[in-house]
C-alpha positions in Angstrom: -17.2 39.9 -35.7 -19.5 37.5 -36.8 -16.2 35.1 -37.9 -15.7 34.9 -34.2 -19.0 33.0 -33.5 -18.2 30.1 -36.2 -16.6 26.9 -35.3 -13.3 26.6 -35.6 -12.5 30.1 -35.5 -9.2 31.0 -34.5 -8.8 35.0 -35.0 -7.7 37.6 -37.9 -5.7 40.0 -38.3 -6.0 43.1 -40.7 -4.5 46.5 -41.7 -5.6 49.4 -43.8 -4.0 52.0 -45.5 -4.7 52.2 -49.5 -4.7 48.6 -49.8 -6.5 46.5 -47.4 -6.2 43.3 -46.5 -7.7 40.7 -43.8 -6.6 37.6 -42.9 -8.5 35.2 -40.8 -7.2 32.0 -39.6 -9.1 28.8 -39.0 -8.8 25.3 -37.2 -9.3 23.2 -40.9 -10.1 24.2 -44.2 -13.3 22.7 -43.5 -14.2 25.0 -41.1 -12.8 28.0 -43.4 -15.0 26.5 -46.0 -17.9 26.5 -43.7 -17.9 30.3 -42.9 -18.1 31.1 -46.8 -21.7 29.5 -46.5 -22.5 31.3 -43.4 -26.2 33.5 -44.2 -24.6 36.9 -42.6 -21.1 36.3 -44.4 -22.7 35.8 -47.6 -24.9 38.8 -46.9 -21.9 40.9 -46.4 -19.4 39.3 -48.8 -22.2 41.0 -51.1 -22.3 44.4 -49.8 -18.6 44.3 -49.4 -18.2 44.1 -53.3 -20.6 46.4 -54.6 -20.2 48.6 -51.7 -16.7 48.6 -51.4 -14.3 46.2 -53.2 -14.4 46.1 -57.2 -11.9 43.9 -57.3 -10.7 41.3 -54.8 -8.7 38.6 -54.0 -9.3 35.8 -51.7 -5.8 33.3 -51.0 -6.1 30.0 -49.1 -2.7 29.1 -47.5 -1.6 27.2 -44.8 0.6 28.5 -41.9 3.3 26.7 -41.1 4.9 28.3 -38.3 5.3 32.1 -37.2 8.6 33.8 -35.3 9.4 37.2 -34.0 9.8 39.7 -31.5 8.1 39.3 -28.3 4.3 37.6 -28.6 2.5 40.6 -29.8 -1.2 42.1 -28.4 -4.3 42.3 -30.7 -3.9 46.5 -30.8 0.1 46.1 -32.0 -2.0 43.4 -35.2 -4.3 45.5 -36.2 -2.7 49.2 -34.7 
C-alpha cells in the first residue's frame, strides 16, 4: 500500500461487502493532508472514481480513544 510509505502513516482498516469503506489513520491532519497530494494517490483516487466509485464520501474525524475485546490482529480488521 502505497499509504504505508507516507510520513506519518499509521495503518487502515477496511471491509467490503455491498458498501465499502476504508479508513486510514494518520499521525496529524497534516500528514493526512499530505497523502491527498501524493502523485500515485492522486493517480488512483482517479481511476478509483471512474473505475469504481460513482459516488463517494471522504469524512475527516479525529479518534479519541478505542476499547474492546482483546487487542485484535490485522486479519480479524480486515477478515
Amino acid at each position: 500500500m502505497i499509504a504505508a510509505e507516507q510520513s506519518g502513516y499509521l495503518g487502515h482498516e477496511w471491509a467490503r461487502d455491498g458498501l465499502g469503506i476504508t479508513v486510514s489513520y494518520w499521525r496529524s491532519e497534516a500528514d493526512a493532508r499530505a497523502w491527498k497530494h501524493v502523485a500515485a494517490h492522486v493517480v488512483a483516487r482517479q481511476r478509483g472514481r471512474e473505475d469504481f466509485h460513482a459516488d463517494y464520501r471522504v469524512r475527516v474525524a479525529q479518534v479519541e480513544r478505542e476499547y474492546g475485546p482483546a487487542a485484535r490482529t490485522d486479519e480479524d480488521r480486515h477478515g
